[in-house]
N, C-alpha and C positions, 0 to 999 in steps of 0.2 A: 449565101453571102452576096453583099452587092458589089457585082465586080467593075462598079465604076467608082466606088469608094478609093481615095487616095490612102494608103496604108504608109504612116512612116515608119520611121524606125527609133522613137525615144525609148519605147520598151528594148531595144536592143543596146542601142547607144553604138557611138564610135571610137573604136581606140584611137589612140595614139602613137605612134610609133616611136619608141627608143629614140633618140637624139634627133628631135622633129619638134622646135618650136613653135609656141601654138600661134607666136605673129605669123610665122611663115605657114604655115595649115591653113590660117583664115581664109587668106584669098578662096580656098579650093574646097572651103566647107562643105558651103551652098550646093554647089555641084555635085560633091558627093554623095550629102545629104539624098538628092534630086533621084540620082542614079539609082543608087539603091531603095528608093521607095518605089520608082518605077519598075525594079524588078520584081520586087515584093507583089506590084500589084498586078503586074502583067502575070503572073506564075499564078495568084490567088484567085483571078478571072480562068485561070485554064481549069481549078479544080472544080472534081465533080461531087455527086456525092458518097461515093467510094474513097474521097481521098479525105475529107475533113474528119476531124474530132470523131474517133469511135467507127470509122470505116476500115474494111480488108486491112491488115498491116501488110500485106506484100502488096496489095494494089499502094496505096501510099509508099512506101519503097520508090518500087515502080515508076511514082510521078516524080519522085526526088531525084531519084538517078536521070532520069529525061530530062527534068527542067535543066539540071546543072549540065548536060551534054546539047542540050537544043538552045538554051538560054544563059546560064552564070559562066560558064567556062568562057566560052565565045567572045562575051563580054571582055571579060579578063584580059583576055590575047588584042583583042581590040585596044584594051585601056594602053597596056604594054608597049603596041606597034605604035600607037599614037605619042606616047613619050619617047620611047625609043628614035624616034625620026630626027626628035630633036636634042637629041642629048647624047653624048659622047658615053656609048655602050660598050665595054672591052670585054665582055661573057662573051664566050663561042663554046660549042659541044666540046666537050671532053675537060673543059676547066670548070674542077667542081671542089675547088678552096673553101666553097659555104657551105659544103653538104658533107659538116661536121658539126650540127649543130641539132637542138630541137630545134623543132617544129611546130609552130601553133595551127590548128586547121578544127574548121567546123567538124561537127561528125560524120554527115554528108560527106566530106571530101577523105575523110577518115575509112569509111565506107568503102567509097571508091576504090580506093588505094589494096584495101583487105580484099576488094572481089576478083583483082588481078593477082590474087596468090590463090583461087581456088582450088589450086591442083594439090595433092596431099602429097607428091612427089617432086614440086618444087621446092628445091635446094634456097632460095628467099625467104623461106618459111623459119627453118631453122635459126637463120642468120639474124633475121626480125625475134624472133622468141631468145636469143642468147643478147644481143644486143639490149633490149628489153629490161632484160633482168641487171647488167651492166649498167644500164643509167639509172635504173629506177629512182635511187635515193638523190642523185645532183643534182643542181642547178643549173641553170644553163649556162653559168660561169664556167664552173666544172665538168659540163658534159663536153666544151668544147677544148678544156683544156688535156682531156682524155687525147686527142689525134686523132680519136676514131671515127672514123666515114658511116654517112648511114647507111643501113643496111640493105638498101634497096639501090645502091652505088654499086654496078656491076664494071668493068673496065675504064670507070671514070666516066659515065655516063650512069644518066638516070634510068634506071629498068621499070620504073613507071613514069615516061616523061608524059604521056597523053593525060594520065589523070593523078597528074600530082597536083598538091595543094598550092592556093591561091599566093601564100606566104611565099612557095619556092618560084612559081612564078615573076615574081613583083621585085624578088631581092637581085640587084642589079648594081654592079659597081664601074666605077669609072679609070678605076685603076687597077688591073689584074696583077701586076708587080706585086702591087703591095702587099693584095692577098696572098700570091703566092710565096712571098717573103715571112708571114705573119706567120701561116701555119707550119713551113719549114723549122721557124724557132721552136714552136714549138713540139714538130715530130723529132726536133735534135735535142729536147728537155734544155732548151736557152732562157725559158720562161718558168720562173720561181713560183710556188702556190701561192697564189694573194697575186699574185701579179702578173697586167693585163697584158699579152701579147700589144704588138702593134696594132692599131686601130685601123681597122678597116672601111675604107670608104665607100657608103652604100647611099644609092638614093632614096633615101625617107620619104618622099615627098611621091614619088609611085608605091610605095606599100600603102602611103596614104590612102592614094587614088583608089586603087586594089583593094581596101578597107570596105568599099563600095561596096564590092560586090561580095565581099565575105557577113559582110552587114546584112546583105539582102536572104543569101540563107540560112543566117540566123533567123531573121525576121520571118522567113515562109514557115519553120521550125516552129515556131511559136505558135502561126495561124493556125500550122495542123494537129496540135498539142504535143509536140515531139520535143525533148530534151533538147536544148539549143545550145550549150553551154560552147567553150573554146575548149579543145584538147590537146594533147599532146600527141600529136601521130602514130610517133614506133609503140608508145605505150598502147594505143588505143587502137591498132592493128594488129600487135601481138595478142590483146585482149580478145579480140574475133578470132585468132586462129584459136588459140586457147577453145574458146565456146563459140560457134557461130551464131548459138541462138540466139546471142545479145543483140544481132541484127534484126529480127523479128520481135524480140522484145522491144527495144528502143521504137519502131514502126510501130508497138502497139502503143504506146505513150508511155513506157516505162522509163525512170532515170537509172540508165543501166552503168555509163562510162564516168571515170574521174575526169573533173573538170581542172583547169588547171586555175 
């Protein structure tokens, strides 16, 4: 591969985030367009020939888990601290009002997430595999109207905060009240079926940014013939404890996981 090649990202494309119009996005396209083909391309210049199309599936692994620990996370926290400086942030440890919800997360970060429950005696395991099976059929209407925390929520704190998804990073609200209001109605059943709790005010415009870099391991996905797709986490973490092999399958270019 010629690793001076700009690689973007139109075969990936970029979401949009949930209540994020696209006059207000415009400005911060470009940019993030930029971002994440830069990643793309700086990661597809690291690979050797072990890691492209039809190379070692654990060495490919291997280069996925390092780029996103040496390069995409990094990034991420970067994207974050630089919005955060300037914008009225009320998240602090232990308020965790939004981690009642799915989760959209590449499979990479999905990955992730499954190799810090390697132990067959962690107690996360169980909680991830019943949980699992709980949401499977709803929506994410639904999944949030449930009150239920995600499973990886250990005393109100994330018990994978170092390699949780790029999603949970980026989601950031400006009024903790109000989340913490929103989900009370609903853990006291104040909120009807069909109907939306209080609306929560979240910054759209860094999940945007953060889009970047989720884009960008799509895009490296695609370089090395690996399922790219968007997942849903607890699903797709349960699914690895279930079978680990799906982690070696997926590394060999299998489409192993449900895409969401």
């Amino acid at each position: 591969m010629d690793s001076l090649e700009i690689r973007g990202i139109d075969d990936v494309g970029l979401p949009m985030p949930i209540g994020l119009p696209e006059e207000v996005a415009e400005p911060f396209v470009e940019h993030v367009v930029t971002k994440a083909a830069a990643l793309r391309t700086q990661a597809m210049a690291l690979a050797g020939p072990d890691v492209v199309v039809g190379g070692n599936p654990w060495v490919r692994l291997k280069f996925m888990v390092d780029i996103m620990a040496a390069s995409i996370l990094p990034q991420t926290e970067q994207t974050v601290a630089e919005f955060s400086a300037e914008a009225d942030i009320q998240c602090r440890a232990g308020c965790s009002f939004c981690c009642h919800q799915n989760v959209d997360a590449t499979i990479p970060e999905a990955i992730l997430v499954a190799l810090q429950l390697g132990n067959e005696a962690d107690p996360r395991r169980a909680a991830v595999l019943a949980a699992a099976d709980a949401f499977r059929d709803l929506d994410d209407d639904a999944r949030i109207m449930t009150g239920k925390p995600c499973p990886l929520l250990v005393d109100h704190h994330c018990s994978v905060y170092q390699a949780r998804p790029i999603n949970c990073r980026s989601f950031m609200s400006p009024d903790a009240t109000n989340c913490r209001e929103s989900m009370r109605r609903i853990e006291a059943g104040e909120v009807e079926a069909g109907q939306a709790p209080l609306p929560i005010e979240v910054y759209v415009v860094l999940r945007f940014l953060c889009g970047g870099e989720q884009a960008a391991i799509r895009g490296i996905c695609r370089d090395l013939g690996l399922q790219s797709d968007i997942v849903e986490m607890t699903q797709t973490v349960a699914a690895i404890i279930r079978d680990p092999n799906l982690i070696a399958r997926w590394a060999a270019g299998e489409h192993v996981f449900a895409a969401r």
